[in-house]
C-alpha positions in Angstrom: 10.4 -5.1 10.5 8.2 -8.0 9.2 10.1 -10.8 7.0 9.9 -12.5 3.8 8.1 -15.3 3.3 8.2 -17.6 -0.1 4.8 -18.2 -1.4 4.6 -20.9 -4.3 1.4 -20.2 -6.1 -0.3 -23.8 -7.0 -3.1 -23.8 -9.4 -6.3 -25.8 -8.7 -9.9 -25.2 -7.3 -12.1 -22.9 -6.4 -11.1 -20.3 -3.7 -12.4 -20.8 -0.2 -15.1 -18.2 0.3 -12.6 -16.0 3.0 -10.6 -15.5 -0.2 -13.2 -12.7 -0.9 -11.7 -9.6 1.2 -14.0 -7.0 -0.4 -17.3 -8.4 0.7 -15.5 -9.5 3.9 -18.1 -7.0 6.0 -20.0 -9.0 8.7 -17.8 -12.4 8.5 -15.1 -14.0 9.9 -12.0 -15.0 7.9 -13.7 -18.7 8.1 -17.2 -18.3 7.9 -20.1 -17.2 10.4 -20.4 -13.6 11.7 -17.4 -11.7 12.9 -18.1 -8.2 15.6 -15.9 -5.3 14.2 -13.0 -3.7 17.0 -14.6 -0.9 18.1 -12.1 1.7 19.4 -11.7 2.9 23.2 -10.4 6.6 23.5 -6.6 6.2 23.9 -3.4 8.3 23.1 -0.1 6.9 21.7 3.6 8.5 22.9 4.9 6.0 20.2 4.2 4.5 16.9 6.8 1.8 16.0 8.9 3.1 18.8 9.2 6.6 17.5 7.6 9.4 19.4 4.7 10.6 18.6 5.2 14.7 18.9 5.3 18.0 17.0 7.9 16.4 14.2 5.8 16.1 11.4 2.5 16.7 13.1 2.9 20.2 14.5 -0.7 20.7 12.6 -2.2 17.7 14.0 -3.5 18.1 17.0 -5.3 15.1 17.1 -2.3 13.0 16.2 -1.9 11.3 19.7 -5.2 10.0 19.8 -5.2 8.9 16.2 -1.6 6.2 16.7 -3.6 5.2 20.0 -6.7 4.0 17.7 -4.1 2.5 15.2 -2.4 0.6 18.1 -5.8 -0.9 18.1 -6.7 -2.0 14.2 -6.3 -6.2 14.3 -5.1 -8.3 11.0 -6.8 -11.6 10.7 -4.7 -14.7 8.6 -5.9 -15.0 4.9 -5.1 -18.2 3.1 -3.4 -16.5 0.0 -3.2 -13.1 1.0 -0.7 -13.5 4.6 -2.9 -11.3 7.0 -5.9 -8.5 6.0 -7.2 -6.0 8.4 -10.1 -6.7 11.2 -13.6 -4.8 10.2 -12.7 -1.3 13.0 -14.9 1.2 13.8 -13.1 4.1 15.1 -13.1 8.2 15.6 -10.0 8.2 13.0 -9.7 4.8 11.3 -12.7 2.5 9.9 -13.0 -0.6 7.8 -15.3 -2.7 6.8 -14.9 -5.4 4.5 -11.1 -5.3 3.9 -12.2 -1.8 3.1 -10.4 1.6 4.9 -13.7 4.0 4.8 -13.0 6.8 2.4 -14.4 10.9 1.7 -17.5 10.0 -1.0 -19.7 12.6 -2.5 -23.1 12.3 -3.1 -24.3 9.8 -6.0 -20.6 8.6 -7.2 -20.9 8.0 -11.2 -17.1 6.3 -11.2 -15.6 3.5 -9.1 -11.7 3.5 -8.4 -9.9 0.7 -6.4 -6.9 1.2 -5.0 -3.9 -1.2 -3.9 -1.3 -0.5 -2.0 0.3 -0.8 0.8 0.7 0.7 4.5 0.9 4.1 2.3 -1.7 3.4 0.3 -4.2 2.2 3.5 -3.4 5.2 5.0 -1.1 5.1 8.1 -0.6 8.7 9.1 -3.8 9.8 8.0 -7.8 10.3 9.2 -10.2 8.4 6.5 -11.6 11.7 4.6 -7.5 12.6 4.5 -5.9 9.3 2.9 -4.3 9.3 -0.8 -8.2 8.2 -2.1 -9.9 10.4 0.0 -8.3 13.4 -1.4 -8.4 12.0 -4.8 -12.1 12.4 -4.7 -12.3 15.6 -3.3 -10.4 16.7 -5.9 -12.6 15.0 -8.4 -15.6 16.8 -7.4 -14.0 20.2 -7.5 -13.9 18.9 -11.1 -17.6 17.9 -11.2 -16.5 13.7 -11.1 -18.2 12.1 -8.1 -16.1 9.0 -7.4 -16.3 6.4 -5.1 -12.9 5.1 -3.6 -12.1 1.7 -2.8 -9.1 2.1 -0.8 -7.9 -1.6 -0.4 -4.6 -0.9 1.0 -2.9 -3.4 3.5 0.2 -2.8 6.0 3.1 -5.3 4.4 1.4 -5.7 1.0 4.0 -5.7 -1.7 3.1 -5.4 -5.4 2.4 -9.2 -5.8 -0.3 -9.6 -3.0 -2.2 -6.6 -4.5 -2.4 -8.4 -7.5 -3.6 -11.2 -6.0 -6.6 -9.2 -4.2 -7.4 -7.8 -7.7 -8.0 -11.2 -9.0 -10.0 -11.9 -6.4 -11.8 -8.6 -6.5 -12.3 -8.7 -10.0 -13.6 -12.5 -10.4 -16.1 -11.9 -7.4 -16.8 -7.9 -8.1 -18.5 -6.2 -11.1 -15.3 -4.2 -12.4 -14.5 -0.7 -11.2 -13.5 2.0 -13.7 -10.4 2.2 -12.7 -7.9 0.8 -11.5 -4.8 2.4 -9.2 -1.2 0.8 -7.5 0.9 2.6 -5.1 4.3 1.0 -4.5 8.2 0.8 -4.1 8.7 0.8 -0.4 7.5 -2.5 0.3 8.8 -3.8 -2.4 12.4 -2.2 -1.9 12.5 -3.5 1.7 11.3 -6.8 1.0 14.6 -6.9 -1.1 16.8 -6.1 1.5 14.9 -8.7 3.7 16.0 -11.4 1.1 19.6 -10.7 0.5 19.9 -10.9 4.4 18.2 -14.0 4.8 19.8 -15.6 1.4 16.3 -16.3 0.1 17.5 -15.0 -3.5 15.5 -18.0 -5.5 15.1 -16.5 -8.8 11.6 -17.9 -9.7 9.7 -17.6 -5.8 7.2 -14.9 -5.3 8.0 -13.6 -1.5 5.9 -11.4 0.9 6.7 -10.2 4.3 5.8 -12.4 7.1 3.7 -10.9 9.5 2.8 -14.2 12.1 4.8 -16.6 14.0 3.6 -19.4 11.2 5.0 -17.2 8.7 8.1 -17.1 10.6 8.1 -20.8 11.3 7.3 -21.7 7.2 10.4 -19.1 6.5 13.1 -21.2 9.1 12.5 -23.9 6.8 13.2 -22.6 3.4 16.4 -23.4 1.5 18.7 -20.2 2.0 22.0 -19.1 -0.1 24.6 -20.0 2.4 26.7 -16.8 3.5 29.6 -18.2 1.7 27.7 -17.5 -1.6 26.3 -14.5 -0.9 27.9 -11.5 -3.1 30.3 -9.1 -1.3 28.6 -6.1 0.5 29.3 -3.9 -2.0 27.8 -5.9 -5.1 24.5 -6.1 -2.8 23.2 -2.8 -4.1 22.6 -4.2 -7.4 21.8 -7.7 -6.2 19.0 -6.0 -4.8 17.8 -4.2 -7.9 17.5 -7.3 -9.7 15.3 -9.1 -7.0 12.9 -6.5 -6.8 13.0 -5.6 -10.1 12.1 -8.8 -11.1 9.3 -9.5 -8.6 8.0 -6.2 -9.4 7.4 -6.6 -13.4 5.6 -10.2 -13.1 3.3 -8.4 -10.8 2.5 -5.1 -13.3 2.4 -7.4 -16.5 0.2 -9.6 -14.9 -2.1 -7.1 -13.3 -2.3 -5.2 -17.1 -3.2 -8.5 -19.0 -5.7 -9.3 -16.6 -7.5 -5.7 -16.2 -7.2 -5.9 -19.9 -9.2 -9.2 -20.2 -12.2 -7.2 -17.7 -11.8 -3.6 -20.3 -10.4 -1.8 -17.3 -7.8 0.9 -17.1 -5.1 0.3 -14.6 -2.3 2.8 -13.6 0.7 1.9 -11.4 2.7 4.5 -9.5 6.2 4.6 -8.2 5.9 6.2 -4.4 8.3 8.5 -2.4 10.8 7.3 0.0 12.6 9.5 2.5 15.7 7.4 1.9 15.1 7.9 -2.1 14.4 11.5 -1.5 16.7 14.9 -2.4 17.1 15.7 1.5 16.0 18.8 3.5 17.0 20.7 6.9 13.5 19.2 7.8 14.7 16.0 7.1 17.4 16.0 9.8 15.3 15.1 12.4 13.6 12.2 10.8 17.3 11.0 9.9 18.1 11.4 13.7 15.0 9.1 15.1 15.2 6.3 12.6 19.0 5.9 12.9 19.9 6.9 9.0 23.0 8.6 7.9 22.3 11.3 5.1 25.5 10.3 3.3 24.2 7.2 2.4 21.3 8.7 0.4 22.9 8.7 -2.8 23.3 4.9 -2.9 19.4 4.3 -1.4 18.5 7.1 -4.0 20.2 4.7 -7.1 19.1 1.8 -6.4 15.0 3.0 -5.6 15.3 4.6 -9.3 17.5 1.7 -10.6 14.8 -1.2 -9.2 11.9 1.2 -10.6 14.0 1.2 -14.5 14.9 -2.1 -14.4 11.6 -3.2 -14.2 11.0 -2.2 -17.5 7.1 -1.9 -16.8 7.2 2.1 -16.4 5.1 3.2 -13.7 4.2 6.4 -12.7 6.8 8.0 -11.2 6.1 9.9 -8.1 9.1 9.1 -6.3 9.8 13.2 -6.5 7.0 15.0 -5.4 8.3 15.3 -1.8 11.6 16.2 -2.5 10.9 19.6 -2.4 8.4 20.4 0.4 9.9 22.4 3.3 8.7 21.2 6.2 8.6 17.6 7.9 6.5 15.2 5.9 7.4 11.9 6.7 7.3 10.8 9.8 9.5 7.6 9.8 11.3 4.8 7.3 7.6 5.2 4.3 4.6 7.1 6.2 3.5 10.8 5.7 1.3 12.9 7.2 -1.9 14.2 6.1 0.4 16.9 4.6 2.5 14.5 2.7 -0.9 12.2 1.5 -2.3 15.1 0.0 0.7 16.3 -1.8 1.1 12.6 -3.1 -2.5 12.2 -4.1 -2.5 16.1 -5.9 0.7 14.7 -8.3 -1.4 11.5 -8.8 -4.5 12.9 -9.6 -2.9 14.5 -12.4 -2.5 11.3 -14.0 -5.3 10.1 -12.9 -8.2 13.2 -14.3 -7.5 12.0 -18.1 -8.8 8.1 -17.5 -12.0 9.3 -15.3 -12.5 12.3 -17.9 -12.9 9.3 -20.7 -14.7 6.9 -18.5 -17.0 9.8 -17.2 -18.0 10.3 -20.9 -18.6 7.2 -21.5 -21.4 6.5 -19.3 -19.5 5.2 -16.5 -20.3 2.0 -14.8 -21.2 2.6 -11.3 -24.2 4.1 -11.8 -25.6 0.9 -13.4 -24.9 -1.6 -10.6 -25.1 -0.1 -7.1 -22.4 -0.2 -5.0 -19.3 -1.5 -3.7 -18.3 -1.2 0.1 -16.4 1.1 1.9 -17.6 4.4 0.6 -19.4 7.3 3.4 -21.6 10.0 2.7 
């Protein structure tokens, strides 16, 4: 599991031209003209040293040939943002630009980002099958053509995505809307602190995800062990560090969509350890080493983090909880299955804001497009 890294934001200057990850399509992270990964046919017997089998992908035939191409999908450093994903061309799994390729009807009238993280980007899932994907499909069955922006990057927490939006949205004409997808990350990431005594009250932290990460990370102050609280006061320690890191990040990203006239909506994702548990659960509880009595405890403090934040997202954190057959794969993914349960329970949120922004006019129309889209 990757580990937390203290970033101190310092104001000052212009961005370095890398810093735009949406238009990052036929450069390198410094300039000049990068060659996408292109994908050779493999198959995966593990994913994060869980096997890849019938467990949550008895319908997915395909499965061990997608987690072979995903073994495959490169990160690149990003001076602000930690690491984004390589430009890949693949059977499954394509981006361009920062971008994972996304299902796009003909003509879109309505542009949607969306932030997130490994969830969000789709691990688990084909491109025409991610959370976006399905979003627009089911806009068109309700006559909205959308294009989907699906921005998601493995290890983002809250804070980085807001930090891409800034960048997107100073570089970008605006979208219509605007969508987050979070909790998991951001949950972990506490844990992460707590273990490594990095509880500074006033850092902003991400996962490191390179060796200079880790290095930077050896040489932070820590809370000696002595000062640490007791294991059993950790539960709420942890609900205070998220919770905290987690409402600068919403307020920030409201004010500043506010400032451009665009909507934003933040949702609250399912966890298995968060979830109401299942016989089809006990396998998953079996592979990643979990013990189903402790889900009452995970459970409080995933909905205790998500109230204590007192920014009110969305909360999806449910919509699982009831599905009776294997859906999650391991510690945060879904299958295709799970993504399109998720993005049917968003998209009821989500029909009201692109209802409005249809009737008004719309912007996308006006100002071509945005990459990342297929036909």
């Amino acid at each position: 599991m990757a580990t937390p890294l203290s970033v101190r934001l310092r104001a000052g200057g212009d961005q370095p031209p890398h810093a735009d990850v949406a238009a990052r399509a036929a450069r390198g992270a410094h300039g000049g003209q990068r060659r996408p990964v292109v994908a050779v046919r493999a198959t995966a017997r593990e994913h994060n040293g869980l096997p890849v089998d019938g467990y949550a992908h008895e319908a997915e035939p395909w499965a061990p040939e997608y987690f072979g191409e995903l073994a495959q999908v490169r990160h690149e450093p990003d001076f602000f943002l930690g690491a984004v994903p390589q430009d890949f061309r693949g059977r499954f799994i394509n981006v361009e630009g920062g971008v994972r390729r996304s299902y796009q009807p003909e003509d879109p009238e309505l542009t949607v980002w969306y932030f997130g993280g490994s969830t969000m980007f789709g691990i688990g899932q084909r491109d025409d099958h991610t959370i976006p994907s399905v979003v627009a499909r089911l806009a068109e069955e309700d006559g909205v053509a959308l294009r989907s922006v699906n921005v998601g990057v493995s290890s983002f927490v809250n804070w980085q995505e807001t930090e891409l939006l800034t960048q997107m949205l100073t570089r970008l004409a605006p979208p219509d809307l605007v969508v987050f997808y979070d909790g998991s990350n951001d949950t972990g990431l506490g844990w992460e602190r707590i273990e490594r005594g990095l509880l500074e009250e006033d850092g902003i932290f991400r996962m490191a995800v390179s060796e200079t990460d880790r290095e930077q990370l050896a040489r932070l102050p820590r809370t000696p062990d002595s000062e640490l609280p007791a294991p059993e006061d950790r539960l709420d320690l942890n609900v205070e560090l998220v919770a905290r890191q987690y409402r600068r990040g919403v307020s920030l990203a409201r004010r500043l969509c506010a400032s451009y006239g665009v909507p934003v909506l933040h949702f609250w994702q399912p966890q298995p350890f968060a979830k109401v548990p299942s016989p089809a659960d006990d396998e998953l509880w079996r592979r990643v080493g979990f013990d189903p009595a402790m889900l009452p405890a995970a459970r409080r403090v995933y909905d205790e983090a998500r109230r204590a934040a007192g920014v009110d997202p969305i909360d999806l954190s449910r919509v699982l909880d009831d599905v009776e057959v294997p859906v999650f794969f391991d510690g945060s993914h879904t299958n295709e299955l799970g993504a399109r349960l998720v993005a049917e329970a968003m998209y009821e949120h989500l029909r009201p804001v692109l209802v409005e922004a249809r009737a008004g006019g719309g912007a996308t129309a006006a100002r071509g497009s945005t990459r990342g889209g297929r036909r």
